[in-house]
C-alpha positions in Angstrom: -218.5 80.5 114.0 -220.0 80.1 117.4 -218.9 81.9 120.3 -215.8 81.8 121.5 -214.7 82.6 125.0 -213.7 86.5 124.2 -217.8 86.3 122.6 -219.2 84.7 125.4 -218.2 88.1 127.9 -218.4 90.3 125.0 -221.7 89.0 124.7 -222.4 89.2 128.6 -221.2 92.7 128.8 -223.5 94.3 126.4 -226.8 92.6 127.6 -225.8 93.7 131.0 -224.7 97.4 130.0 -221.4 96.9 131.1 -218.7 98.7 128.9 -215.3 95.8 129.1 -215.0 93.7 126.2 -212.6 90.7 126.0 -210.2 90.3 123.4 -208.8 86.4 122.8 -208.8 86.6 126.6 -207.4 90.3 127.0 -209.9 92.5 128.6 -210.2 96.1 127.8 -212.0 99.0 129.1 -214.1 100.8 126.9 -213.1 104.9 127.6 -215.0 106.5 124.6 -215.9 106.1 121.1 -213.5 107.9 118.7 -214.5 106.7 114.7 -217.9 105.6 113.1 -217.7 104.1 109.8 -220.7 101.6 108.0 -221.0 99.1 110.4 -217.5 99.5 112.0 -217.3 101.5 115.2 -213.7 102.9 117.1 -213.1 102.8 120.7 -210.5 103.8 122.9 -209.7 101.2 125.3 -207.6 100.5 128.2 -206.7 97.3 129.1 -207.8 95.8 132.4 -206.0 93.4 135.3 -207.4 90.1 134.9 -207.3 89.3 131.3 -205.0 85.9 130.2 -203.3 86.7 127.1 -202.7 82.9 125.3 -199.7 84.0 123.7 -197.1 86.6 123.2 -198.0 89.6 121.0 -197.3 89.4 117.5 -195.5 93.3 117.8 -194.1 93.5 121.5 -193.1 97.0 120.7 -196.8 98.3 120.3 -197.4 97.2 124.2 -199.1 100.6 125.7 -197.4 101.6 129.0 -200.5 103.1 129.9 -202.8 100.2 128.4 -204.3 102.3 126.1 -205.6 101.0 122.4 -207.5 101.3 119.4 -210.4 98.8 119.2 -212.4 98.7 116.1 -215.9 96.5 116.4 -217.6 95.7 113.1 -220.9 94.5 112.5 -221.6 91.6 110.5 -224.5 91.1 109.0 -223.8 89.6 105.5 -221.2 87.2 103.7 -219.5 90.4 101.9 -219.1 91.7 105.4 -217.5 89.2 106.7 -215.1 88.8 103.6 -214.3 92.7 103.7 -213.3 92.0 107.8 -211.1 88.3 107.0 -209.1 90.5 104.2 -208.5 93.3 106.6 -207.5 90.6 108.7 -205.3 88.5 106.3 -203.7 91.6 104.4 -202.5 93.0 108.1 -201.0 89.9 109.1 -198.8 90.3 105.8 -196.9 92.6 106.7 -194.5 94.2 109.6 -193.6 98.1 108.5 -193.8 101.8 110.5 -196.1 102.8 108.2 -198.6 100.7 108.0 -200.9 100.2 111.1 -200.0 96.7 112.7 -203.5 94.7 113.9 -202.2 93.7 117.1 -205.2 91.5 118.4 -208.5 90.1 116.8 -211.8 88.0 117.2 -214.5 87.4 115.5 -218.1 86.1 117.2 -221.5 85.2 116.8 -223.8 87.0 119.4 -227.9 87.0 119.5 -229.2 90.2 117.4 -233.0 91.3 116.8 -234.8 87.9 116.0 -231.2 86.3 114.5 -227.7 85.4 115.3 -225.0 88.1 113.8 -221.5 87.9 113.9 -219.0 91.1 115.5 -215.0 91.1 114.5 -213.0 93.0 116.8 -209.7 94.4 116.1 -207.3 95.9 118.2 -204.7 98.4 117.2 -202.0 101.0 118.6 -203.9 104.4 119.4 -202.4 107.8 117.2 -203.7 110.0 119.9 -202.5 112.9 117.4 -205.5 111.8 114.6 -206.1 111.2 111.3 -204.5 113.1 108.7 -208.0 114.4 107.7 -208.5 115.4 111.2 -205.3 117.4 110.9 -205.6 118.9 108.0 -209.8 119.6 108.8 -208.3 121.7 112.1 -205.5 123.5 110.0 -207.8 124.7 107.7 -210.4 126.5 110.0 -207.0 127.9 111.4 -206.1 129.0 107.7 -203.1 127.1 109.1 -200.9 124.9 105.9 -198.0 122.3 106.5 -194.4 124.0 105.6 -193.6 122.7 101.9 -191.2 120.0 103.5 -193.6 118.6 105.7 -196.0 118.2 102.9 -193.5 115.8 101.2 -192.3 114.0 104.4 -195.8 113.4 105.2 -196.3 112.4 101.5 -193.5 110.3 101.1 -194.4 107.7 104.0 -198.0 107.2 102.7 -208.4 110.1 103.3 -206.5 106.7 105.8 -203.4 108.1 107.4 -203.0 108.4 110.6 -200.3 110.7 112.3 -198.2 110.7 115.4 -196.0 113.8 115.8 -192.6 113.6 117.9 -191.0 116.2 119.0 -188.5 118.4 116.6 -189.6 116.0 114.1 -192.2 115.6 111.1 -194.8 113.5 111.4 -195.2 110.1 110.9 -198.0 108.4 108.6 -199.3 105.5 108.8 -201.5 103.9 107.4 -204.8 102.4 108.3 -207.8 100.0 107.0 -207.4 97.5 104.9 -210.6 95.9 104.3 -210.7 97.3 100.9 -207.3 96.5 99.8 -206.9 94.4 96.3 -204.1 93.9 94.1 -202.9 97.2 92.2 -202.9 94.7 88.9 -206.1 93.9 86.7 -206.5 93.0 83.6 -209.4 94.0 81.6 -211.0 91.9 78.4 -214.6 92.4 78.6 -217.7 94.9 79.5 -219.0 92.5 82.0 -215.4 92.6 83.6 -215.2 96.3 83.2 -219.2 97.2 84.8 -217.7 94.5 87.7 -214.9 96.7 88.3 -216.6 100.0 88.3 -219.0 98.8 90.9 -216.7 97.6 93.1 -214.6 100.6 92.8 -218.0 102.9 93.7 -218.3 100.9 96.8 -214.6 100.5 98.3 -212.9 103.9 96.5 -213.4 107.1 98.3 -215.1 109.0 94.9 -212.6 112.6 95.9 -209.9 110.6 95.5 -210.5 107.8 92.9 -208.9 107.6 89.3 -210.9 108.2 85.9 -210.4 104.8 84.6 -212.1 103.9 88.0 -215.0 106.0 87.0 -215.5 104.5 83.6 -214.0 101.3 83.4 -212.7 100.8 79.5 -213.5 97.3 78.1 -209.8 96.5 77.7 -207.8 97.4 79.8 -204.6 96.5 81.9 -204.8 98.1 84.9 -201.9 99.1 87.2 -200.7 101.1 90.1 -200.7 103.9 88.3 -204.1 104.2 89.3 -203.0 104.3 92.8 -200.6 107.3 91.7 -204.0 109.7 90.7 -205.0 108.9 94.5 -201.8 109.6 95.9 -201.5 113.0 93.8 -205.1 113.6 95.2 -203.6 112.9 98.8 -200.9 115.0 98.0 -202.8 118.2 96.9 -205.0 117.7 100.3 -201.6 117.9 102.5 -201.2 120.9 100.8 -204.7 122.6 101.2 -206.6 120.5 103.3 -209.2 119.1 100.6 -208.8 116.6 97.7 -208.7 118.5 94.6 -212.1 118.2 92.8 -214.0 118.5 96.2 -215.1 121.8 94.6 -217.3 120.7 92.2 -219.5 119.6 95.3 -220.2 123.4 95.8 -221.4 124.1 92.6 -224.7 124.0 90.7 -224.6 120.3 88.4 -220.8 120.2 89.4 -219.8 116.4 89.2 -216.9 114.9 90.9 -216.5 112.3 88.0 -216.4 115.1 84.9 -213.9 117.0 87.2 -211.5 113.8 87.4 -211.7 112.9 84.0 -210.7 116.5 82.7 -208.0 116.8 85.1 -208.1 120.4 85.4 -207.2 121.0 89.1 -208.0 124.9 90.6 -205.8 126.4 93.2 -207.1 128.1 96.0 -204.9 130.4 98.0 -202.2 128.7 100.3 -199.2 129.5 102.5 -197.8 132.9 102.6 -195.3 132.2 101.1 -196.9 130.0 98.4 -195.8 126.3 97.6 -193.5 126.6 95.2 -194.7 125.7 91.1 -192.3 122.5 91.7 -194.5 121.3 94.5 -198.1 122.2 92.0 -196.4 120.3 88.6 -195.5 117.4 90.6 -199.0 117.2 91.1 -200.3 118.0 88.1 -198.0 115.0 86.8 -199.7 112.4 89.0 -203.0 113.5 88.2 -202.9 113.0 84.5 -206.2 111.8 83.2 -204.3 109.5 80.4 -203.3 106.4 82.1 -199.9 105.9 80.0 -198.8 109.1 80.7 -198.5 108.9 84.2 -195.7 108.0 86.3 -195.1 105.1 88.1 -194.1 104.8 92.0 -190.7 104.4 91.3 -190.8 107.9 89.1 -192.7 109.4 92.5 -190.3 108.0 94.9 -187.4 109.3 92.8 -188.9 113.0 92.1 -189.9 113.3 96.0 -186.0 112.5 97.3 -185.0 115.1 94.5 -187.7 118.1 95.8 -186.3 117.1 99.7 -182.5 117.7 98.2 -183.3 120.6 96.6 -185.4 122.0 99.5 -182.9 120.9 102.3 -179.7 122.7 100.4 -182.2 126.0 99.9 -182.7 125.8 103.4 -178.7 125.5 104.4 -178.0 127.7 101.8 -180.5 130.5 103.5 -178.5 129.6 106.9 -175.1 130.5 105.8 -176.4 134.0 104.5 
């Protein structure tokens, strides 16, 4: 790709120190850097007078009042790169939900590195001024501070990459962020070579505190499903609840092994809220992190056990009230 307008005064900008960056004719401000990543960097931005946007945004409702935005810059230096960055790209533009993190701008260009010609994709976003939910949960925890047990299953329900934005009077909402890694939840398994393939990818693009056994060692036959996504969202789970994934511990101690700890399933529970989650909250994730593949539950079982702990929360709640 050679450079485009938007790379042509991206381009200027950084050989003259400047900090503006333009956008598919949008020019933005760079205020500070707020996420580092690989090769990806995150700004705040504010727009600027002067840009020319071509067309109408694709989500009207995500225009900033006060021009501010999330721009993410990724460096380029390979063909994997670049098809990790088009299927971030392509798996955004799929979709239109409030919990999932709408790509509201992008550009991709060639600029002059050390000695060769790279490529940068930028990608703006709405900024969650509030953080991620690991930046939440990371300032709870030196607080000894833990999300009431409703929260934790609001919060879980919408689903670390979460971020959060917290109204007023109201729980927080998730949403969710980075696709680049995003593949579908179906795979079918008939050989070692396929199973090895697997394994490695899943080493590179699965976060290893929250990734399924079967993703650790890959069987030769196999179907796979999203019930491998359900072990990661009962990891995600247990970390609303205490602030850390759930074999995280094993990091701490001598020859402990993130992928033995997975595979046995045995999860340790440190000392919570006063007063404690209730067992209901602890077996429902116990049942999404069971090591054996067929005995775990689907979405739709999660989706229909998490509307049954609200109800049975929300009418403890009234029924406390009324006494």
């Amino acid at each position: 790709m050679g450079c485009s307008f938007s790379g042509l005064n991206a381009l200027y900008d950084v050989v003259s120190g400047g900090a503006d960056v333009w956008v598919n004719e949008r020019r933005f401000k760079i205020l500070k850097q707020i996420g580092e990543g690989g090769f990806a960097f995150v700004y705040l931005v504010k727009e600027q007078q002067g840009g020319h946007p071509a067309k109408l945004p694709k989500h009207p409702k995500y225009i900033a009042d006060d021009g501010l935005y999330a721009l993410k810059k990724v460096i380029i230096q390979t063909d994997e790169q670049l098809d990790l960055v088009q299927q971030e790209i392509h798996v955004s533009s799929l979709f239109n939900h409030p919990n999932l993190l709408p790509l509201l701008e992008h550009s991709i260009i060639s600029v002059k590195g050390e000695g060769a010609w790279i490529q940068e994709a930028y990608l703006l976003f709405p900024v969650y001024e509030d953080g991620t939910l690991v930046d939440n949960l990371n300032l709870m925890r030196t607080k000894k501070e833990y999300f009431p047990t409703l929260t934790v299953l609001q919060i879980f329900k919408q689903p670390g990459n979460v971020l959060l934005s917290k109204g007023k009077e109201q729980s927080p909402l998730a949403v969710l962020m980075d696709f680049g890694s995003a593949a579908p939840a179906r795979k079918q398994l008939r050989s070692r070579s396929e199973a090895l393939a697997l394994q490695e990818w899943a080493a590179q693009h699965c976060s290893a505190p929250y990734r399924a056994p079967e993703l650790w060692d890959c069987p030769s036959v196999a179907d796979i499903d999203g019930r491998t996504d359900i072990w990661s969202l009962g990891c995600t789970l247990y970390a609303i609840m205490y602030g850390v994934s759930p074999f995280e511990y094993t990091l701490g101690e001598a020859g402990g092994s993130l992928q033995l700890a997975a595979m046995s399933g045995q999860v340790k529970w440190p000392s919570g809220p006063s007063p404690p989650y209730p067992d209901s909250l602890q077996k429902f994730v116990i049942w999404m992190l069971e090591p054996r593949v067929a005995l775990r539950p689907s979405i739709e079982d999660v989706l229909l056990h998490i509307e049954k702990l609200v109800a049975r929360l929300e009418t403890d709640s009234m029924n406390r009230n009324l006494l």
